[in-house]
C-alpha positions in Angstrom: 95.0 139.9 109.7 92.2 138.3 111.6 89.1 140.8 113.0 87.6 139.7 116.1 84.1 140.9 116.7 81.8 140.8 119.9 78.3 141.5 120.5 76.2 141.4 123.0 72.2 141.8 123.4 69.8 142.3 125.9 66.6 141.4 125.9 63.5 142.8 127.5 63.1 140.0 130.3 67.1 140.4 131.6 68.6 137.9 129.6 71.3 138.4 127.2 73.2 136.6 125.0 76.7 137.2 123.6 78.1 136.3 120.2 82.0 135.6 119.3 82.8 136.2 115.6 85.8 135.8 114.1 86.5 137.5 110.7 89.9 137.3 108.4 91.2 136.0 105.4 94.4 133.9 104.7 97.9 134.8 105.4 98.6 135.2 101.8 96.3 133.9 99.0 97.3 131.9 96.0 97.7 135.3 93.9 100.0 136.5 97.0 101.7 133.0 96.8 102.9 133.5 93.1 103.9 136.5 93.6 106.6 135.9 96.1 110.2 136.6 94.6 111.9 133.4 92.7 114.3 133.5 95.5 111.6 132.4 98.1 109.8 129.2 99.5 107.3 128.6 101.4 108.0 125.3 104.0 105.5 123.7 105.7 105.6 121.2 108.6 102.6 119.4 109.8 101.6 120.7 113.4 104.0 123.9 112.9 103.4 127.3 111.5 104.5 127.8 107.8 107.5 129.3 107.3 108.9 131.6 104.2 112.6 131.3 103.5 115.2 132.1 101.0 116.1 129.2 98.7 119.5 127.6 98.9 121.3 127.7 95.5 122.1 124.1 95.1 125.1 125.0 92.5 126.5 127.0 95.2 126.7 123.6 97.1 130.3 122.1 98.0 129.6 118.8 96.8 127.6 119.5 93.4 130.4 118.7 91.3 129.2 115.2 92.5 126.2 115.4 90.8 125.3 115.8 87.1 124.4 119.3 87.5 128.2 119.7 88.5 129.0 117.6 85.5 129.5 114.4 87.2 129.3 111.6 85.3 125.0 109.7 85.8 124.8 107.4 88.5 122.7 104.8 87.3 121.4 102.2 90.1 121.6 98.7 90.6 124.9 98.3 88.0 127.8 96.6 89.2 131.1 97.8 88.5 132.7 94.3 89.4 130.4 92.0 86.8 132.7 90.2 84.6 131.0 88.0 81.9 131.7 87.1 78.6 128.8 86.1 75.9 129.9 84.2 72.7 128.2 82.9 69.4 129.2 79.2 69.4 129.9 78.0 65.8 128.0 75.0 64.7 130.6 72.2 64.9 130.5 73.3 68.8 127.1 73.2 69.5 126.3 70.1 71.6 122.6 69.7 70.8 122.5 66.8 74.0 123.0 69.6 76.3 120.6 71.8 74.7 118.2 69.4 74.3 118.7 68.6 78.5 118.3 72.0 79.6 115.6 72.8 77.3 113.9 69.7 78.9 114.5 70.9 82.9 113.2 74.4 81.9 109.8 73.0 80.9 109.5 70.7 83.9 110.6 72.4 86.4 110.0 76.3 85.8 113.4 77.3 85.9 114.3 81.0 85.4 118.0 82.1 84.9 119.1 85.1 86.7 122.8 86.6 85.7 124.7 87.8 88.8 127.4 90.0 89.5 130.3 88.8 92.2 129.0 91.8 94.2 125.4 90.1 94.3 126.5 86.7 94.9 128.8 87.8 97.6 125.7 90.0 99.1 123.7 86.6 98.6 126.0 84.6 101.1 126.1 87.5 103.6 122.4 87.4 103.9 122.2 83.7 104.0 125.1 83.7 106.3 123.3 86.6 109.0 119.6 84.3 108.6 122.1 81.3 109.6 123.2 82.9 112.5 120.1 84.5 113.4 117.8 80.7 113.7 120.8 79.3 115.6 120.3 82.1 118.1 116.3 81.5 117.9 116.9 77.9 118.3 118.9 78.2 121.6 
């Protein structure tokens, strides 16, 4: 609720003046904001008037039996279902210490770091080489 109040005055020599004020308080306050029932939001969009709403119940949802509130099994990001490597203690008689004693030698010269890869990121490697390929032979004609 916003009070507008006008007032004018006259003075002695024929002038006046006239005075605008504007007097209110906030749509709700943040005691009135609390309050609101559990089943109600407030949404607010830069440039447009705030809006209050009923919530959606997200385990009403069709598709929440996708999720892990619907007992879905956790997605977990940046795994690969098609990885397939196998890791394996050599015993000693199979060691060969030249080849160790080689790579141990280019990893100090030349920086190397060792990166495991799925298929899926080696395959998404060679796309993206491929499409940069095709896109300098277009910049190039």
């Amino acid at each position: 609720m916003i009070l507008t109040h006008i007032g004018k005055s006259t003075g002695h020599s024929g002038s006046y003046s006239t005075n605008y004020q504007l007097a209110g308080r906030e749509l709700l306050t943040q005691d009135e904001i609390r309050m609101l029932d559990n089943d109600k939001a407030i949404l607010m969009i830069r440039g447009e008037k705030p809006v209050v709403d009923r919530k959606y119940d997200i385990l009403k949802h069709p598709n929440v039996k996708g999720t892990t509130d619907g007992q879905a099994k956790v997605y977990e990001h940046g795994t690969s279902q098609r990885a397939n490597v196998s890791i394996s203690q050599l015993k000693p008689d199979e060691i060969n210490t030249e080849k160790i004693k080689d790579i141990q030698e280019i990893k100090q010269t030349e920086k190397v770091t060792t990166e495991l890869l799925s298929e899926e990121d080696i395959e998404n490697y060679y796309l993206m080489e491929e499409y940069e390929n095709e896109r300098e032979k277009e910049n190039n004609q």
